[in-house]
ZAMARGU-4260 file (C-alpha; in steps of 0.2 Angstrom, whole numbers, plus 5000, padded with zeros to 4 digits):
<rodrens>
0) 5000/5000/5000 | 5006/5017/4995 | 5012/5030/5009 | 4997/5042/5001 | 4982/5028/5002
5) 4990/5024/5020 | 4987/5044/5023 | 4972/5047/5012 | 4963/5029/5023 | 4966/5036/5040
10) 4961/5051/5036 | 4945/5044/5029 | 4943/5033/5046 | 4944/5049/5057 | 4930/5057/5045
15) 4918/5043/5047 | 4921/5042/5066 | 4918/5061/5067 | 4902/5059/5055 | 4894/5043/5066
20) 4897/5055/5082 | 4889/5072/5075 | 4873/5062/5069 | 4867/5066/5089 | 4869/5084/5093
25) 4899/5077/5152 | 4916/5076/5144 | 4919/5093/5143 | 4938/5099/5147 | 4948/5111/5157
30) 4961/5114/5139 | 4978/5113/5144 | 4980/5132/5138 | 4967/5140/5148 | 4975/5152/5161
35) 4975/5150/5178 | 4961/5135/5181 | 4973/5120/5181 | 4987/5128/5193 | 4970/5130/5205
40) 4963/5113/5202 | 4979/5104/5208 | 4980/5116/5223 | 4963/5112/5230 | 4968/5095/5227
45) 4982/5097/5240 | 4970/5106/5250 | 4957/5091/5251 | 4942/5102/5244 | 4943/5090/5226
50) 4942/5071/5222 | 4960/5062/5229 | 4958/5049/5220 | 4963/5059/5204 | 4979/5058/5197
55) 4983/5074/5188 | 4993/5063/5176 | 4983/5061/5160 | 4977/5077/5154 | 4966/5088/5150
60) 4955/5082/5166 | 4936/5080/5163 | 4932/5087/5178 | 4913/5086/5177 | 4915/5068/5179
65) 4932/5068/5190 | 4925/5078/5202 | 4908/5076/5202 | 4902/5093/5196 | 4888/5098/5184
70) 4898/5112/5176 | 4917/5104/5175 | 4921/5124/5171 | 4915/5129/5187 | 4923/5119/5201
75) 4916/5129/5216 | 4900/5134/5208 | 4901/5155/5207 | 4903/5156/5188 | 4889/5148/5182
80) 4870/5146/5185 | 4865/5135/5171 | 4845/5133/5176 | 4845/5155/5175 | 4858/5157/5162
85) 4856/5169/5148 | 4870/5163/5139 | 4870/5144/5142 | 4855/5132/5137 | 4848/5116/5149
90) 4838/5104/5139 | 4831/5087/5137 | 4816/5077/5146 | 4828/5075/5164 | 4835/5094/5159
95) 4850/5083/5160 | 4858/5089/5141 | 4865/5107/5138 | 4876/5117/5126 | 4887/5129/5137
100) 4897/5143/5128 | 4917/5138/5131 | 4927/5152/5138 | 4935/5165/5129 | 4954/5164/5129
105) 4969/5176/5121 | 4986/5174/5124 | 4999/5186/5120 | 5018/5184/5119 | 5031/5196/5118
110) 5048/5190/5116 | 5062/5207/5114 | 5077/5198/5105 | 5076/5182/5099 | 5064/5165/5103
115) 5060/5158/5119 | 5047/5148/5129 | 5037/5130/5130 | 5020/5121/5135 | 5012/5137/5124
120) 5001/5125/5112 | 5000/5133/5095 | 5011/5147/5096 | 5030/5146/5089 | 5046/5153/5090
125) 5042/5170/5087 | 5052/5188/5091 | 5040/5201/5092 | 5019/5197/5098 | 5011/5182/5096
130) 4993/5179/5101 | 4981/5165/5101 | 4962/5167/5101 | 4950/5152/5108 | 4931/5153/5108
135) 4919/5139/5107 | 4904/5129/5112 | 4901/5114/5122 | 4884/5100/5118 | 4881/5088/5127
140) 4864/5074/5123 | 4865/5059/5132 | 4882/5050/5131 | 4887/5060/5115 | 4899/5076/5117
145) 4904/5088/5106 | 4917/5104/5112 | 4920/5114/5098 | 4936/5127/5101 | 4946/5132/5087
150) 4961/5143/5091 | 4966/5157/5077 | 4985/5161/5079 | 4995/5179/5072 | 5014/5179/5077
155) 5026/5193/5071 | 5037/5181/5068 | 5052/5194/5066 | 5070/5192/5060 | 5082/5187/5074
160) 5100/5181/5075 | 5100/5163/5077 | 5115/5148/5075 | 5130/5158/5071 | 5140/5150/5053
165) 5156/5159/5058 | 5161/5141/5066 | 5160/5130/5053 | 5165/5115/5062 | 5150/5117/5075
170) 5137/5117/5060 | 5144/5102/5056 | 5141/5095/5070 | 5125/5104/5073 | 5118/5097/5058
175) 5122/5079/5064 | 5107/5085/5076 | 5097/5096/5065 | 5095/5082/5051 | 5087/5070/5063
180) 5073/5083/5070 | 5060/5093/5063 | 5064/5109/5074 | 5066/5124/5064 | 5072/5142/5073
185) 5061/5149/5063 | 5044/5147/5053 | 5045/5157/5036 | 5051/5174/5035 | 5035/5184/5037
190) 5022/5187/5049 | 5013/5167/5052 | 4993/5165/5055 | 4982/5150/5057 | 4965/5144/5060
195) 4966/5127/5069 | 4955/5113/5075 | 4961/5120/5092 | 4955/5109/5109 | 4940/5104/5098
200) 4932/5085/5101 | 4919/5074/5097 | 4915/5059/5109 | 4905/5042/5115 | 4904/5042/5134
205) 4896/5026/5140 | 4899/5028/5159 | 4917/5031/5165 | 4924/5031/5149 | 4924/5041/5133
210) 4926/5035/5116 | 4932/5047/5102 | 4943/5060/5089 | 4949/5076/5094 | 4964/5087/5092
215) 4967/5095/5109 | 4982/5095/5118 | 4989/5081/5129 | 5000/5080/5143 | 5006/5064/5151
220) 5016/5061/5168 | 5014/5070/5185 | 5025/5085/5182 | 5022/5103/5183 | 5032/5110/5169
225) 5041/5096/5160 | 5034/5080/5151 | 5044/5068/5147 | 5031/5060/5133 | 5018/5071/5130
230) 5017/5088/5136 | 5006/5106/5127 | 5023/5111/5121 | 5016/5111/5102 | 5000/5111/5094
235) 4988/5098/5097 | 4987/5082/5083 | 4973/5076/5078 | 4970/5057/5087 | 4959/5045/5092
240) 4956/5041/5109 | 4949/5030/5122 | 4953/5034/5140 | 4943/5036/5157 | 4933/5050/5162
245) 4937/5050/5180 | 4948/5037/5190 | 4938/5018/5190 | 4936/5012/5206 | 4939/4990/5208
250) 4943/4978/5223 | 4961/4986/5221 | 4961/5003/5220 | 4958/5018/5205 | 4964/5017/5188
255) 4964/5030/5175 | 4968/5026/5159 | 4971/5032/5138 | 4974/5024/5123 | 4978/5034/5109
260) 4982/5035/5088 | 4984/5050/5079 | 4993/5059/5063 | 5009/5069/5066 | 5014/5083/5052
265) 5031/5089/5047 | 5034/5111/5048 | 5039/5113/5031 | 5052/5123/5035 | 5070/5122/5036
270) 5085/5123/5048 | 5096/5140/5051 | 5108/5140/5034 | 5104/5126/5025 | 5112/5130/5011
275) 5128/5130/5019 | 5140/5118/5012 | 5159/5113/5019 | 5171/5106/5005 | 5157/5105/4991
280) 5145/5096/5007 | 5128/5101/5011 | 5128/5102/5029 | 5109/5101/5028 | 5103/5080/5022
285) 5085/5083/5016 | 5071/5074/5023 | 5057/5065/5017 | 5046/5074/5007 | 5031/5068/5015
290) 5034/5067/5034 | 5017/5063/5039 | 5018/5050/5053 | 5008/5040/5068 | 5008/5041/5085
295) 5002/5025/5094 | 5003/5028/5115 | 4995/5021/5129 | 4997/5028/5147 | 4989/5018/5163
300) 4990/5028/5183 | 4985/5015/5198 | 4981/5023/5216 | 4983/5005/5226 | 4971/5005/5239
305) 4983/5001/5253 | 4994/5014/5251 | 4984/5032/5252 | 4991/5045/5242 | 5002/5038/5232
310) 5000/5034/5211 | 5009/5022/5200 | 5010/5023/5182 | 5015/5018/5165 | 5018/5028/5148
315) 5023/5022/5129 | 5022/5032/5113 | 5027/5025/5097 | 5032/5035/5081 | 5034/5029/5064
320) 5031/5036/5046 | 5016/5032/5038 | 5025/5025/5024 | 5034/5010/5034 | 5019/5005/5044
325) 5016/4987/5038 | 5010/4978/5054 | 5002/4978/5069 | 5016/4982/5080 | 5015/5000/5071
330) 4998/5003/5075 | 4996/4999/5096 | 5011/5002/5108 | 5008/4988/5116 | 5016/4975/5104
335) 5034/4983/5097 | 5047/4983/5109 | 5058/4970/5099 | 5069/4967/5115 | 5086/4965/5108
340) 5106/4971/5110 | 5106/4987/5104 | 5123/4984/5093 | 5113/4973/5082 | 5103/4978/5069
345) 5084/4978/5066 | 5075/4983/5052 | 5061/4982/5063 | 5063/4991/5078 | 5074/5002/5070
350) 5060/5012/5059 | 5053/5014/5074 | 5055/5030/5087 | 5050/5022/5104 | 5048/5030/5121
355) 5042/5024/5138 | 5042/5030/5157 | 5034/5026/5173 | 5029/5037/5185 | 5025/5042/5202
360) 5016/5053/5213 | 5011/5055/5231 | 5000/5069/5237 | 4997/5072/5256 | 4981/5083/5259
365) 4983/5083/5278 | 5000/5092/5273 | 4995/5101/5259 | 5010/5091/5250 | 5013/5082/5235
370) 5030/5074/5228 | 5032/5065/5211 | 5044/5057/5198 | 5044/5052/5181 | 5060/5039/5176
375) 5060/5036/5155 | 5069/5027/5142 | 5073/5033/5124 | 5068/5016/5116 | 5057/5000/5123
380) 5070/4987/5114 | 5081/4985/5131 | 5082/4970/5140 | 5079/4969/5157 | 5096/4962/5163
385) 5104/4976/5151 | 5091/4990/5160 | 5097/4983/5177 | 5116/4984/5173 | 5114/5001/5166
390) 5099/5008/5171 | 5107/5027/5165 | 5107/5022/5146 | 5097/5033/5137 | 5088/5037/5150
395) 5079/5054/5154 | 5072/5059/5171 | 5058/5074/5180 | 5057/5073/5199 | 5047/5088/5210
400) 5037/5092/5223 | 5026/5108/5230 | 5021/5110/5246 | 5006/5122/5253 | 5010/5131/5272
405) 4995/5138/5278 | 4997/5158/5285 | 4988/5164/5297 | 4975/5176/5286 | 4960/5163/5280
410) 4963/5152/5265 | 4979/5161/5262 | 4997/5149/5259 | 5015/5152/5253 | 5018/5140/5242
415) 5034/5131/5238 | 5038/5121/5222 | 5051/5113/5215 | 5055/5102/5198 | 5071/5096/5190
420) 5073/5086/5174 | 5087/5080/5163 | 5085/5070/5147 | 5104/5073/5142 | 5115/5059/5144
425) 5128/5055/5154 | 5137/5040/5145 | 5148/5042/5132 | 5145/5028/5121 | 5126/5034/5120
430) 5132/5053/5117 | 5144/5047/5103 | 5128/5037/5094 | 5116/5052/5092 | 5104/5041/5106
435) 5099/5059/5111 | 5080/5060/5115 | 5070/5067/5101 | 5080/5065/5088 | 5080/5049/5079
440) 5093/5041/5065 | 5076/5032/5053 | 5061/5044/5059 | 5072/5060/5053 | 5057/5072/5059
445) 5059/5066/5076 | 5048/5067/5090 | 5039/5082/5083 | 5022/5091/5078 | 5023/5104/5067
450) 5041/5108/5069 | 5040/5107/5088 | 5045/5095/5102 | 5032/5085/5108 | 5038/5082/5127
455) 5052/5092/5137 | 5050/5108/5127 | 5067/5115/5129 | 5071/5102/5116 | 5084/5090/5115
460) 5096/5084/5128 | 5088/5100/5139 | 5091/5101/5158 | 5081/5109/5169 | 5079/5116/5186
465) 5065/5127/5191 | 5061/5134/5208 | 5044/5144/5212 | 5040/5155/5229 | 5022/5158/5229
470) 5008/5170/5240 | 4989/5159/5236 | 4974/5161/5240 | 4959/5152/5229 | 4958/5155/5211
475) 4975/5169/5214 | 4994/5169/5215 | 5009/5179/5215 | 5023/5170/5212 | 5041/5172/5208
480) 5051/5157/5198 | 5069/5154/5195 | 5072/5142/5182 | 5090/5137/5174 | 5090/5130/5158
485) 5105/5120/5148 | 5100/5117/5133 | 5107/5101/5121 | 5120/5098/5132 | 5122/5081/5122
490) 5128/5094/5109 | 5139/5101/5120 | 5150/5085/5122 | 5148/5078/5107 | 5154/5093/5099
495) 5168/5100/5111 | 5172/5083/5119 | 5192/5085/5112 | 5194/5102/5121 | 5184/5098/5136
500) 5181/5119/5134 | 5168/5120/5148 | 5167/5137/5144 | 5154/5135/5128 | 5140/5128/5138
505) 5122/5135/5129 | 5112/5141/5146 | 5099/5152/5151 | 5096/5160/5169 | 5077/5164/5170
510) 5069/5174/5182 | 5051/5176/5182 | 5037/5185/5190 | 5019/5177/5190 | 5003/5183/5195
515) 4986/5173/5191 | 4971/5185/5200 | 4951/5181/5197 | 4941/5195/5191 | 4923/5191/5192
520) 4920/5178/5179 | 4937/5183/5171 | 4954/5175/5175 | 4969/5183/5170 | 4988/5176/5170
525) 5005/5187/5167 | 5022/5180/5166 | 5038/5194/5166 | 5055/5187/5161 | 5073/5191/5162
530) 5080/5179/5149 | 5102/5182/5154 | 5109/5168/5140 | 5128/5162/5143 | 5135/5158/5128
535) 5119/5158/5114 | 5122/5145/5103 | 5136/5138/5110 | 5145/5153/5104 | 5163/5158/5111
540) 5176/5165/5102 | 5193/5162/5107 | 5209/5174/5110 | 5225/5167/5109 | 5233/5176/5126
545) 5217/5176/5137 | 5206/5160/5142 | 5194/5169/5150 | 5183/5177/5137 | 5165/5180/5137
550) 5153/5172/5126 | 5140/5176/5115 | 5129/5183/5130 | 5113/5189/5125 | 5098/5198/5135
555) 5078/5193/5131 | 5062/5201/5138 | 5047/5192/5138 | 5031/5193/5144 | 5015/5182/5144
560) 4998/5188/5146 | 4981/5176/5146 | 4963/5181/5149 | 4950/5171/5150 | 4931/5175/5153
565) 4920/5160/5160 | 4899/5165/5154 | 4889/5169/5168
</rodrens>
């Protein structure tokens, strides 16, 4: 079968499913983008005032049916009256069905000097503004659901200076990186604008479970700010899905679950110089011209029931070009690990990009506290004796914690948070094969969506460490973050490894101001940061009588401002 019938069949699948769902006009969604309501949901979780038995691990949350709510928008009832609204409509013969008007969302980025920020959905690497509008409705009629919220998109999308050339053995290397991931600096070379599908859905919801196609945003894993698997880092893909709708209670304890298939797309546009060529060599390898691909992944979160407090979970995604797909290992995560040394070749396994994690967390209501982990693997081919030998091997890894302390002014707390994660490596053997997360030698778009990482979005080989001092109270915060970023530092030895030249380390020390504040039935979110980059790019250049030279360091303002308006 040709890689366009393979395209042109699922696309025709997801139609029919979408068409067999809209023939009847609550799994309505907090979207991942929406300011401030997931920050509060987690923390009245830690408070004891929302279901424990939630996870917090596989998002968006249904929180209608996690939480046992009629409006999943309006946790603690102060938005919304349905039964008077003006706006919203109650129907059917139990006045059980409705269609609710979503929120109203816009987010605007400013960035002064050159591209920076994650988990911002649709919006790119941008200097200048960028802002994304959301608007939609919500129906509900028996079990079938549909939320329609597209998401239009304008970004400035400004000249700015990115991976210097005057080093040409670094582009070489860089481009050992760059032709194994979709990740462009930049999307064209004008101002960019799209109307999207946004955190749009259609779905079957026989009890606890939902059945359907949507293109909303996913996150997997128990972090705050970094996914290892799947995170809101780029624009959601369209998928299939079938997961819980709250956590399933059995003789055991709560599961939550999600099963998922969907269409990756490639950017379309290119690397910083690809023209460049050393000795009559292109640096840059083209790619596939069509690099549509799947994504198979299936995450599972258990709470035992002897253990209060504490979650347990598993994660696996698999990527692979439409074009290679040939059996049914291609299609479900569940059958194409192909355990094996991984010195030996595999035609198999090799087409395949493979990820998998497990995962922890342990909230403490009583203490206002929670602590969680997330351990993952850049492959499932390993062995167990290998894993157990060397369980660092191409290994990447989030652990965090936050912690509310009641002050003495009602409902008022100081909130203490922190999160590390590394996904660079720390053998040499895996350093020197390119096993860098993300990127991948036969899947040459990587773990991407639209030119953008799909889990940690810092990108590549990224650690992390991020620090937050918070003043809460309900749906407010005011908050200041610390967060230092090293970005690719599997570049960074693979390329200076001979000079052991600690000086050209690539990182950024970030401090931020936050405030999140309820106004009425609005919710607003700003973000201020002081981006102070060492060495941008990886950028140093030497003089012969002194070592200790500055880098390329390079200053970046940005600040982050969402609104969003709940209907009355």
């Amino acid at each position: 079968m040709s890689r366009k019938m393979k395209s042109t069949n699922l696309h025709i699948i997801f139609t029919i499913i979408l068409l067999i769902l809209s023939n009847r006009l609550d799994a309505q969604t907090v979207p991942l983008n929406t300011p401030v309501l997931e920050e509060y949901m987690r923390r009245q979780q830690l408070l004891g005032r929302l279901n424990e038995h939630a996870s917090f691990a596989i998002r968006p949350l249904h929180p209608a049916y996690a939480f046992d709510r009629e409006n999943g928008l309006d946790l603690d009832s102060t938005f919304t009256d349905l039964a008077h609204s003006e706006v919203h409509q109650v129907f059917g013969k139990n006045k059980k069905d409705h269609l609710i008007v979503m929120p109203v969302s816009i987010r605007t980025q400013y960035n002064s000097d050159y591209a920076f920020g994650l988990n911002n959905g649709a919006m790119i690497p941008n200097r200048g503004f960028q802002s994304l509008v959301s608007a939609g409705i919500f129906l509900k009629e028996g079990k079938l659901t549909v939320q329609l919220q597209p998401e239009i998109l304008y970004a400035q999308n400004k000249e700015y200076l990115g991976f210097p050339i005057e080093h040409q053995a670094t582009i070489l290397y860089y481009y050992e990186y760059m032709n194994r991931i979709d990740m462009p600096e930049r999307f064209g070379t004008g101002p960019y604008t799209r109307i999207l599908a946004g955190q749009s859905s259609i779905r079957f919801n026989p009890g606890g479970f939902s059945i359907g196609v949507s293109t909303e945003n996913l996150w997997w894993g128990p972090s705050r700010r970094n996914s290892l698997i799947l995170s809101n880092n780029a624009q959601g893909f369209l998928h299939f899905t079938a997961n819980t709708l709250k956590p399933i209670e059995s003789p055991i304890g709560h599961f939550e679950g999600q099963l998922i298939g969907g269409l990756l797309n490639a950017s379309g546009f290119l690397p910083p110089h690809p023209g460049y060529h050393i000795q009559g060599n292109h640096v840059l390898i083209p790619k596939r011209e069509n690099g549509q691909r799947f994504l198979s992944g299936f995450i599972m979160s258990y709470k035992p029931k002897w253990v209060p407090g504490l979650f347990l979970g598993y994660a696996a995604t698999n990527n692979v070009y439409l074009e290679d797909m040939d059996r049914f290992g291609d299609y479900v995560p569940f059958f194409n690990g192909q355990k094996g040394l991984n010195n030996v070749r595999n035609p198999v396994r090799d087409k395949r990009q493979q990820f998998s994690s497990g995962f922890f967390r342990w909230i403490s209501p009583e203490g206002h506290f929670e602590f969680y982990g997330e351990y993952g693997t850049n492959g499932n081919s390993r062995r167990f004796s290998d894993f157990i030998i060397t369980p660092e091997r191409n290994r990447g890894f989030t652990f965090g914690f936050s912690n509310l302390m009641p002050l003495k002014k009602d409902r008022q707390f100081l909130q203490i948070s922190a999160e590390m994660t590394q996904t660079g490596q720390t053998i040499r053997e895996s350093i020197r094969n390119l096993d860098t997360w993300y990127i991948h030698n036969h899947v040459r778009h990587g773990y991407t969506h639209n030119g953008q990482v799909l889990g940690v979005g810092y990108g590549p080989a990224a650690n992390v460490n991020w620090v937050e001092l918070a003043w809460v109270k309900d749906f407010s915060r005011i908050a200041f973050h610390f967060e230092r970023i090293v970005y690719n530092n599997d570049f960074y030895y693979f390329r200076y490894e001979e000079s052991k030249d600690w000086r050209n380390k690539y990182v950024d020390l970030v401090p931020s101001l936050v405030a999140d504040w309820r106004f009425g039935n609005l919710l607003a979110h700003v973000n201020f940061q002081y981006v102070n980059t060492l060495n941008y790019k990886w950028f140093l250049e030497n003089q012969p009588d002194q070592y200790f030279v500055p880098g390329l360091d390079r200053k970046n303002f940005v600040a982050t401002v969402g609104i969003s308006y709940i209907f009355k």
